[in-house]
N, C-alpha and C positions, 0 to 999 in steps of 0.2 A: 504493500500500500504506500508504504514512503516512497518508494524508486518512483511508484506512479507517480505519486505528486510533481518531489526532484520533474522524472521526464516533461509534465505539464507546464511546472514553472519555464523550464528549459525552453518550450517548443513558445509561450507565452512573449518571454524575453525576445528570443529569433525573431519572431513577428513583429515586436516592438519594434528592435535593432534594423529590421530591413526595412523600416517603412521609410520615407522621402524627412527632411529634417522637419519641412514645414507641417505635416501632420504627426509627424512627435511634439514638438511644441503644443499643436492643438491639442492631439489628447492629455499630455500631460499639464494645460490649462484646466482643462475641462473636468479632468481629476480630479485635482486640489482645491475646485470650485466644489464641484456634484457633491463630492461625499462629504465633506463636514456638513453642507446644508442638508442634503438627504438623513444625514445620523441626527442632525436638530431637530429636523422633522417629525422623524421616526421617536425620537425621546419625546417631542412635545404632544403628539399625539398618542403615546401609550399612557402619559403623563394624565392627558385630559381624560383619554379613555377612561383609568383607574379612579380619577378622581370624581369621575359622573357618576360612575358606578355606585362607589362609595357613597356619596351623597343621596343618592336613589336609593341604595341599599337601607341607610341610617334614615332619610323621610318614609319611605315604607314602614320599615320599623316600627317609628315613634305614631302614625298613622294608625299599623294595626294595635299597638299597645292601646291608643287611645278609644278605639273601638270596641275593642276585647272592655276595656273598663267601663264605658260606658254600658254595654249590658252588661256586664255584671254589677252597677250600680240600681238598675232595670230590677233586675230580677232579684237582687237583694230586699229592694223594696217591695215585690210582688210577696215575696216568703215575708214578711215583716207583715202585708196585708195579711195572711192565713194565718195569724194569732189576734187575731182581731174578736172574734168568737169567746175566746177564751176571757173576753174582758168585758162583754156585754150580757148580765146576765138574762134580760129577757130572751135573749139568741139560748142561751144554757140550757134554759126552760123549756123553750120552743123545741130543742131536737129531743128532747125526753116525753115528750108531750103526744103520745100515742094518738087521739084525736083528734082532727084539724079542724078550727074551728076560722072563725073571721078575723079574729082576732090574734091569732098562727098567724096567719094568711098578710095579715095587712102589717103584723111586726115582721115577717121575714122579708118581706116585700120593701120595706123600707130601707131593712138595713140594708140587703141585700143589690139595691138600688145606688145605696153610699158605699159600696164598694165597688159598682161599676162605674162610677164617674171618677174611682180616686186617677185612673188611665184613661187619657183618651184610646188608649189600642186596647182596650179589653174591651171584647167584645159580647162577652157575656160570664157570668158569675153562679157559679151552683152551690145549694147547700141541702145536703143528705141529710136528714134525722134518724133516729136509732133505729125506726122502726122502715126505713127504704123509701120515703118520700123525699123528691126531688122539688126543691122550689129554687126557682132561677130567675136572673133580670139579665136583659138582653138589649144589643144596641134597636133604635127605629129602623132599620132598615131589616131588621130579622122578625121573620111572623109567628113563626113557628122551631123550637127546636126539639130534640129527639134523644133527652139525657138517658132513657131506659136504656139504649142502642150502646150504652159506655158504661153505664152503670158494675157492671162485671170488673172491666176492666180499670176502673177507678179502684173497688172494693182489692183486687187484687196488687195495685200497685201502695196503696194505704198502708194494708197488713205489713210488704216488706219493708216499707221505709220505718212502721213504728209512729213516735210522735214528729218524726221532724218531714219538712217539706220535701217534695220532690216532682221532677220535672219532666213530663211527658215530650219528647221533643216532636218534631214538625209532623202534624196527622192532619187526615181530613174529619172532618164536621158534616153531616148533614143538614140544611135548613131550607125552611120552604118547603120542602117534602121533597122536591127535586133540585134544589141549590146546594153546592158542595163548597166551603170554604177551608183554606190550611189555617192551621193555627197549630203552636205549642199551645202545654197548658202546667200552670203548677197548682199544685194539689195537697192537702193536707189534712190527717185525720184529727177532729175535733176531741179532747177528752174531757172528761166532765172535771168542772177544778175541784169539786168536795169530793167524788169519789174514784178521779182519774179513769173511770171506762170510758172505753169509746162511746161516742155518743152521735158522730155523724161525721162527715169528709165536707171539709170547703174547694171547690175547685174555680180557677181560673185560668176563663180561655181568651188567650192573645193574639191577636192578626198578627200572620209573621210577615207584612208589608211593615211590621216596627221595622226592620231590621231592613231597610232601603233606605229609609235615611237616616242611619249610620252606617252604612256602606256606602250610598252613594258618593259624600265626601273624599273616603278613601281612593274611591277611581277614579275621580277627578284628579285629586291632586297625584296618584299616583301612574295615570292612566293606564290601572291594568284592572284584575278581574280579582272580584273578591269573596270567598264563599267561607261560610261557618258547621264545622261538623259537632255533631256532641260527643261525650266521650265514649260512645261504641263506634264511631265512625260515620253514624250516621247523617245524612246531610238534611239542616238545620234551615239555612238560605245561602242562597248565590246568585250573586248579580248575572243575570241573563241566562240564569238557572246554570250554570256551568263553569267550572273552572278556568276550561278554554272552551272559549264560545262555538257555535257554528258547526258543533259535531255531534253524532248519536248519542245515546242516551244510554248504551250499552259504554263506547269508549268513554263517553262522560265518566262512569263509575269506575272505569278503568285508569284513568286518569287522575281522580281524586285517589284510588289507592293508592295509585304509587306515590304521591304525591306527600299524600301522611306517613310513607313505611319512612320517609326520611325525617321525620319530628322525632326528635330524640331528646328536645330541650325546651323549657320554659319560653324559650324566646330565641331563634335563630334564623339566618337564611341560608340561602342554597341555591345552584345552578341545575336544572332539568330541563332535558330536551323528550317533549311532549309531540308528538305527530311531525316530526320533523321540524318544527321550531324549537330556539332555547329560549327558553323562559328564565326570571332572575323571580323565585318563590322567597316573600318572609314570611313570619307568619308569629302569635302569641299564643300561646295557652295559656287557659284561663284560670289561679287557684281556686277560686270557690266554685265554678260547674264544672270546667275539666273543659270547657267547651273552645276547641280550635279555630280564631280569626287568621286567613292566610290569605293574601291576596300574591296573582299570578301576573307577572309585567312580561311582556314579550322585551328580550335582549333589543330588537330592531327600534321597540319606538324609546326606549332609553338613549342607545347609540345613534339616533337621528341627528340629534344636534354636532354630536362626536365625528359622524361618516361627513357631516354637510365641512365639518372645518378640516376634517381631511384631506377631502379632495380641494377645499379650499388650498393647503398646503401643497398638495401637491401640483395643481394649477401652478400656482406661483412657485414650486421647486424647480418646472418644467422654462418658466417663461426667466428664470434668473439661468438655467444651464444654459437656455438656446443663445439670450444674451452674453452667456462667457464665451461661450463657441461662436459668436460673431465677433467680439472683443479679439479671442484668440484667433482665430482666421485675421483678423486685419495685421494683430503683430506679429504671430509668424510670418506672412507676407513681407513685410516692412523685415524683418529681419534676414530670413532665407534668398529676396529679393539678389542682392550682392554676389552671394554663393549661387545660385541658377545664373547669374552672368557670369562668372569665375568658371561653373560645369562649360554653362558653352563656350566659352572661348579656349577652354583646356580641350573641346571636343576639335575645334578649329586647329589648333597646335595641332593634336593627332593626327591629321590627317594631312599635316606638314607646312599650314598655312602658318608662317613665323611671325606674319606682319599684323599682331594683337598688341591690345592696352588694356591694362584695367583700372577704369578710372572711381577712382575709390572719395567717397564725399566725406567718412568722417576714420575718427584715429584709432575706432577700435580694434580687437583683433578679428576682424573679418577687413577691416580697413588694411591692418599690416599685413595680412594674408593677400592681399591685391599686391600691396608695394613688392612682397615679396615674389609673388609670381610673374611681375613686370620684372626683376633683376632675374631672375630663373628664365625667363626668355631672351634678355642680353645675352646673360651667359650661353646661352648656348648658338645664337649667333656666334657670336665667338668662339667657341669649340668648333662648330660647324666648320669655320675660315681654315681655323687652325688641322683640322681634319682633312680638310680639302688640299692644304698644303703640302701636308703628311705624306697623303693619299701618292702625290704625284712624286715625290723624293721616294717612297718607297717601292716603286714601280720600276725603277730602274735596279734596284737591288732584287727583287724577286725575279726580274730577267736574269741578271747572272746567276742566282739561286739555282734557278730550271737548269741550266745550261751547265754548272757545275754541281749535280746535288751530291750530295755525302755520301759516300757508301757507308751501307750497313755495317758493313764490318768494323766500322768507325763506332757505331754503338754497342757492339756486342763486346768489342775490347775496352771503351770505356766501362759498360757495367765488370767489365770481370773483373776492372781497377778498383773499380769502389768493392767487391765483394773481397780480395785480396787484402784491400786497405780496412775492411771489416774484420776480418779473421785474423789479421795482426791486430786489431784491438782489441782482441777475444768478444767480438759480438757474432755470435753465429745465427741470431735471427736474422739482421740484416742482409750476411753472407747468404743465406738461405734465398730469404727474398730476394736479392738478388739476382739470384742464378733464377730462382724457378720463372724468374721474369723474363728473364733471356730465353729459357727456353721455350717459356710462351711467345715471346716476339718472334724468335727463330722458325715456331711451326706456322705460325700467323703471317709473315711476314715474308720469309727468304722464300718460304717452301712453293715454287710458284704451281707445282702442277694441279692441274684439278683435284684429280684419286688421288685418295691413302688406304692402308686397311682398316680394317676396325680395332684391328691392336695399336695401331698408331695414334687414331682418334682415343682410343681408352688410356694409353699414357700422355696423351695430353689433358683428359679430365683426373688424371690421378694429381699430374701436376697442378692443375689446374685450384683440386682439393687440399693440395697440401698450402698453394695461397691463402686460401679461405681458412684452412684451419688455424695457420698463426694470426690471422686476423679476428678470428673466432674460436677461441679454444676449447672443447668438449660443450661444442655447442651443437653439432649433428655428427654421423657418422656415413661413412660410402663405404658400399655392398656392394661389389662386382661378381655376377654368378654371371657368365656368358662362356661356354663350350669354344674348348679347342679349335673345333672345325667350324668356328664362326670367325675365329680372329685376322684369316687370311683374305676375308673376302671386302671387296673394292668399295670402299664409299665414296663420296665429295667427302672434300674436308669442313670440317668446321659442323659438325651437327650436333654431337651429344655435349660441345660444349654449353652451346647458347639454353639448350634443354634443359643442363643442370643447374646453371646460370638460375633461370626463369623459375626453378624450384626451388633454391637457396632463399632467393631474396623474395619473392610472392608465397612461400607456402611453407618453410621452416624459421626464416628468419622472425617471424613472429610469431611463431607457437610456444608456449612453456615450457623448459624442459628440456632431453636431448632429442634431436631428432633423425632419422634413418631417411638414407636416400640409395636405395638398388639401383643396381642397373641388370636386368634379365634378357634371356633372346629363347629365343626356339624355331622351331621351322613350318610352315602352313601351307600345303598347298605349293609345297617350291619356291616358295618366296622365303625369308628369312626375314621372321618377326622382333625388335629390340623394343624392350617396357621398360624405360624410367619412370620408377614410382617413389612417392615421397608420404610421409604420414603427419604431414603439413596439416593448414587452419582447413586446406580445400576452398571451395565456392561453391554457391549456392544455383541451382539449378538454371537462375535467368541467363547468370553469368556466365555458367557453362555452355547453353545455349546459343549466347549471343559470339562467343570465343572460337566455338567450333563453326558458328556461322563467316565468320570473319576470316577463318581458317581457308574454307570451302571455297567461299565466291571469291578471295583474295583481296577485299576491299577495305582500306584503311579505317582503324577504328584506334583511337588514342589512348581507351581503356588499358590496351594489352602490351603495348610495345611493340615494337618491330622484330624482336629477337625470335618465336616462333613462328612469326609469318614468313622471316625472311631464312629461314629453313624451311619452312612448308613449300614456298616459291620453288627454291632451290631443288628441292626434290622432285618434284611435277614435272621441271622441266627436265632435269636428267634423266628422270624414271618413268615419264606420263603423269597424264592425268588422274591417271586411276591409284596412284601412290599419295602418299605424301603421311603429316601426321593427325592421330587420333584422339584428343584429348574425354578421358573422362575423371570425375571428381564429386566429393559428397562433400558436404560442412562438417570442416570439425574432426572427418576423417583421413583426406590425406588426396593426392591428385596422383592421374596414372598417364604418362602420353606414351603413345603406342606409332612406334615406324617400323614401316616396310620397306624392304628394298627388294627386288627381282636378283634372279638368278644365283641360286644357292648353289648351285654345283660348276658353278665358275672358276675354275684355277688358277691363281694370279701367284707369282714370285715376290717374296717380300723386298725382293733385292732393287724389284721396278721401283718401290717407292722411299727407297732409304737417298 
């Protein structure tokens, strides 16, 4: 993974480096611009984000706190009305009082009237007496109600609560006969003060439209949705009947679960994503009913104002880059300007035009860079003259040169002086090198005939090797396996040099280690086959490719050198077309070239070529 990167950087850099001066300048304006303001941006708006949130978060909050309190200041008072009984003794009287007379009638009726007005939301009031009579007061708008229908069900919630109050959460009512109304209701069993029996149940039934305006508030100010469970989970009210608005009635319930599996605390918030929206939930619970205010804010209309200054920001992050990038377009220009007339005129020079100027307007160093390439073009007028002078004083000495050239033998006795004058100073590398140099120049050089044998050609690569190995000490090794009845037959001179050559320095000179260089022959078909092989870096399948292609059609290619082509050449034309050499090679394994030469049972005299 690091190399990757490393390579990335690398390839990053390149791209930089090769681009023209005046777009390095611009990007690297445009850089030191973009990203500080981009990172301001980016902090300023994670900044705001965080802080809206918060703020939303803490007025939710303190909204559902406030509403969570207010019903239970509600309902405190409602339980506070259901001991009310206990303090009026003709109500005492009345629920012991097995026969109802007018005077029942018209004291129950009364009081029971001053309990329906102590609420405007109550909408009607019952009081059981010991013996299962129900007398009730109800708002004008109700005709008829239907307490037998609850009757059970009051008597049974009564019993488990005992003497203290308790709270039917959100049911329906019957009225009118066909009218259905929600209401909670709280409820209370009456006991007598002298001899503590029960003696009948007070109950109070409240329109749960209470509970709109104390929610409505909250979604105003919070605008999100806001609904009340009791402490079974049951749901109480919600604004638009729903947690999140606009969906079935099955996900609805599906949604308030989840939505309470996450209340673990008195008082907290928290993030849920409900039907593909995130929602930002607070929410209170309540000590005295247990009963859950939570309202549900969609993340989007929180972050409206946040996403509107966002793109605000980024608008204007955009309209300050394209501004540096026109800034920086104008002073690259203005800078690079100088240097693209210095390129052209350096292109004009090239092509041998001398008579350039650079006319430079101010003293910087692209201004000294001018001055300087205006004296760099004297000067070389000047050498030019001076060349031209040269030229023609040394023409008359390379005529006698031709005419008189030095014989060889004038080099060959010179080196044996220096190798002489070696060997008296006890250096016997130099003497070495010396000599094997001579007798490289001697086979290279004096030997004019075309043929040698192949035992000739092979002690001039032995020689050859033994240059390379004082130049390279136990840096490769040379394997000569080639048969007897190979050694006498005819080549051109000069082949398995260039071949070992070409395998030294392409294919062992840079491998680790030591390396092995053969040389092998056998016979095919009456031709006599020689394989120089190396266990070299080798080349990769293009390269081999394109090498043996270059080989084939004879056509210049700068990759490879001249040294196996102009053996391939050489060969073809002494042997045909259908000869010459074979290269094959793997990466990493080693390279093989393979020559043929015709006629194996040809008998030559080593004496022809000595």
């Amino acid at each position: 993974m690091l190399s990757y990167i490393r390579l990335t950087l690398r390839k990053m850099w390149l791209f930089l480096a090769n681009l023209p001066m005046e777009r390095k300048l611009i990007v690297i304006f445009v850089f030191l611009i973009s990203l500080p303001i981009t990172y301001v941006s980016y902090l300023s708006s994670r900044s705001m984000f965080n802080s809206v949130l918060v703020n939303a978060t803490d007025g939710a909050g303190q909204m559902t706190s406030n509403a969570s309190d207010t019903i239970d200041r509600y309902i405190a008072d409602l339980k506070r009305y259901t001991a009310l009984p206990l303090y009026n003794t003709d109500v005492q009287v009345y629920l012991t009082q097995q026969n109802t007379d007018w005077e029942k009638n018209t004291g129950m009726a009364m009081f029971l009237s001053y309990l329906n007005h102590t609420k405007e939301e109550i909408i009607a009031v019952y009081l059981v007496d010991q013996y299962g009579s129900v007398f009730y007061d109800k708002d004008a708008g109700i005709n008829e109600l239907y307490p037998e229908e609850r009757l059970a069900k009051w008597r049974t919630m009564s019993e488990d609560a005992g003497a203290a109050p308790v709270i039917q959460g959100r049911h329906t009512i019957r009225t009118n006969s066909n009218v259905h109304k929600e209401v909670f209701s709280v409820l209370r069993t009456i006991n007598s003060v002298s001899t503590l029996q029960n003696i009948g149940i007070l109950v109070f039934d409240v329109d749960i439209n209470l509970f709109k305006g104390i929610i409505d508030p909250v979604n105003a100010v919070t605008q999100g949705n806001t609904f009340i469970v009791d402490n079974n989970g049951d749901l109480i009210y919600a604004s638009e009947d729903s947690a999140v608005p606009n969906l079935a009635a099955d996900t609805q319930t599906l949604n308030t679960k989840l939505l309470l599996q996450r209340v673990n605390q008195q008082q907290d918030h928290f993030q849920i994503d409900l039907n593909g929206q995130s929602y930002l939930a607070v929410y209170t619970v309540s000590k005295q009913t247990g009963w859950t205010t939570m309202v549900t804010i969609p993340l989007t209309r929180i972050l409206s104002p946040v996403q509107k200054n966002r793109n605000t920001l980024i608008l204007t992050t955009l309209i300050i880059i394209a501004f540096a990038l026109f800034v920086a377009t104008i002073i690259s220009h203005a800078l690079t300007k100088p240097l693209k007339s210095l390129v052209r005129l350096m292109k004009r020079v090239q092509h041998g035009n001398l008579d350039v100027w650079q006319h430079s307007k101010y003293n910087d160093e692209i201004g000294m860079l001018g001055s300087h390439f205006n004296r760099m073009i004297i000067r070389i007028k000047d050498l030019l003259q001076e060349v031209s002078i040269t030229e023609k004083r040394k023409q008359k000495a390379d005529m006698r040169a031709l005419q008189n050239q030095i014989n060889p033998h004038f080099i060959y006795n010179t080196l044996e002086s220096i190798r002489m004058l070696a060997e008296s100073n006890d250096d016997p590398r130099v003497a070495k090198l010396t000599y094997l140099l001579g007798l490289q120049m001697r086979y290279s050089i004096v030997r004019n005939e075309e043929a040698v044998t192949i035992r000739q050609e092979l002690d001039h690569v032995r020689n050859y090797y033994q240059l390379l190995e004082i130049r390279f000490p136990d840096k490769f090794r040379l394997n000569i396996d080639v048969p007897d009845e190979f050694l006498h037959l005819s080549v051109i001179k000069l082949v398995f040099q260039p071949i070992v050559e070409n395998a030294v320095f392409h294919g062992l000179d840079q491998k680790v280690g030591l390396g092995t260089l053969s040389i092998t022959a056998w016979s095919e078909h009456g031709d006599a086959v020689f394989c120089v092989e190396d266990d070299g870096i080798g080349m990769d399948e293009a390269t081999l490719r394109s090498l043996n292609n270059s080989l084939q059609t004879g056509t210049d290619n700068e990759r490879f050198g001249i040294g196996l082509r102009n053996v391939n050449e050489r060969i073809r034309l002494h042997y045909g077309s259908s000869f010459g050499l074979l290269v094959e090679s793997e990466l990493g394994i080693g390279t093989r070239v393979t020559l043929r030469i015709a006629d194996i049972n040809a008998k030559y005299s080593e004496d022809e070529f000595i």
